[in-house]
C-alpha positions as CSV (number, residue, x, y, z in Angstrom):
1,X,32.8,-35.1,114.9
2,X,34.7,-32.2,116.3
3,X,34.6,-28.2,114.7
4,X,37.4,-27.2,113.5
5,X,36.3,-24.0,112.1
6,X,33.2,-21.8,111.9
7,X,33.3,-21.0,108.6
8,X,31.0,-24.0,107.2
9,X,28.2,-23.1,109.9
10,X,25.0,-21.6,109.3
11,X,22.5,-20.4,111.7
12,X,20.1,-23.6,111.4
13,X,23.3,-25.9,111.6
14,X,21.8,-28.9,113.6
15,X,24.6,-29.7,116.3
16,X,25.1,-32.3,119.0
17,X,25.7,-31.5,122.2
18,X,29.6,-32.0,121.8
19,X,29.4,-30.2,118.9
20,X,28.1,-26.9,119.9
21,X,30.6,-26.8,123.4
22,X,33.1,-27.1,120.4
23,X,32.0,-24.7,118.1
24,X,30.9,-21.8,121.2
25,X,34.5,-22.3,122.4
26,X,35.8,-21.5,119.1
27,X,33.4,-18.6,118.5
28,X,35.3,-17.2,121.9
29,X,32.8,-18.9,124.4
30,X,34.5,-21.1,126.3
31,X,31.9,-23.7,127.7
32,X,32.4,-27.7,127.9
33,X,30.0,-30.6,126.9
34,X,29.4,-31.3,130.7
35,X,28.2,-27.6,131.5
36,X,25.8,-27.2,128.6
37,X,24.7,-30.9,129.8
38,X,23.9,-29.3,133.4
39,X,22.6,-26.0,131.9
40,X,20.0,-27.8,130.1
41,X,18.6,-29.7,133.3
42,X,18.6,-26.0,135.6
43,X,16.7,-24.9,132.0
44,X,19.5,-22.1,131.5
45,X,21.5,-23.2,128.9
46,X,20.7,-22.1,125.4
47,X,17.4,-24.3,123.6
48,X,18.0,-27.8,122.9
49,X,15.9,-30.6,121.1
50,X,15.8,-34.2,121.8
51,X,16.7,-37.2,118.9
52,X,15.8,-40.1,120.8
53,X,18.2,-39.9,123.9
54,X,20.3,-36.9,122.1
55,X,20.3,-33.7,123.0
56,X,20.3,-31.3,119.5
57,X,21.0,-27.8,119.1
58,X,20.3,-25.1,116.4
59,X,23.9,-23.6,115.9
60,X,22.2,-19.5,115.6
61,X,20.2,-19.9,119.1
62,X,22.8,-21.3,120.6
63,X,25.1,-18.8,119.5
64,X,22.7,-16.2,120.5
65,X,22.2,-17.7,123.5
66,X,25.8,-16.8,124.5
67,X,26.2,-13.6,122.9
68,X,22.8,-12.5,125.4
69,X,24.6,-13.5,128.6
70,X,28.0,-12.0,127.3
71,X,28.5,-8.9,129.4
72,X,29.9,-5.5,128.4
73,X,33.4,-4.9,128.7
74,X,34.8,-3.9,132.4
75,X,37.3,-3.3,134.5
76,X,37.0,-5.5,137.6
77,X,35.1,-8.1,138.9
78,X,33.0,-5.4,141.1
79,X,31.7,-3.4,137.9
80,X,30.6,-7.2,136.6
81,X,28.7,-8.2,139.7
82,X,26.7,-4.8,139.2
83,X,26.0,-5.6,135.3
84,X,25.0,-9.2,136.7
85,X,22.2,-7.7,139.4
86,X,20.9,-5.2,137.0
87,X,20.3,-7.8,134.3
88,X,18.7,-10.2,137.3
89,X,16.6,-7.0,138.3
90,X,15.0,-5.9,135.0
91,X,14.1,-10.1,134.3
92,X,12.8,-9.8,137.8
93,X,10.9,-7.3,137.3
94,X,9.4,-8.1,133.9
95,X,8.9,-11.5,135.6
96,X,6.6,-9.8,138.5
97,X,4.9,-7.2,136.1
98,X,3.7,-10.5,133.5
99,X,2.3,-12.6,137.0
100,X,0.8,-8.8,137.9
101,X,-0.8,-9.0,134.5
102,X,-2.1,-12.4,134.5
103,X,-3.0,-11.8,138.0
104,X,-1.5,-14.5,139.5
């Protein structure tokens, strides 16, 4: 079943995989069923349950999801890449500070 509009969706809208590639491109996130697909086995693409051999998503945390890695407005690729390594910094260094803190 394809989206056609956004409208009927709520935030704990159960989706398939199709479904959600469908309904983040309409919502102005252009992604494909493929991509989420090899999102989901790097474990970067937004949370996803299993039905048996199908891969289900909750509409609102996918939709978050995108919104998070959405970057601010800019005026070149150069100003991007520098958004992109400050948001890989900070998760870094959260990243260090938690292992620093469980002492591993």
């Amino acid at each position: 079943m394809k989206i056609v509009s956004l409208e009927n969706l709520t935030p704990e809208t159960v989706l398939s995989r199709e479904q959600v590639a469908d309904a983040l491109t309409l919502a102005g996130f252009p992604i494909s069923k493929s991509t989420l697909a090899n999102l989901a086995v790097k474990a970067q693409g937004p949370l996803f349950r299993r039905f048996g051999k199908i891969a289900i998503y909750v509409w609102g945390e996918a939709l978050a999801w995108a919104e998070h890695w959405q970057t601010s407005p800019n005026r070149g690729t150069k100003q991007h890449k520098e958004e992109r390594k400050a948001i890989r910094e900070k998760l870094n260094a959260k990243a260090d500070a938690w292992l620093k803190e469980q002492g591993l």
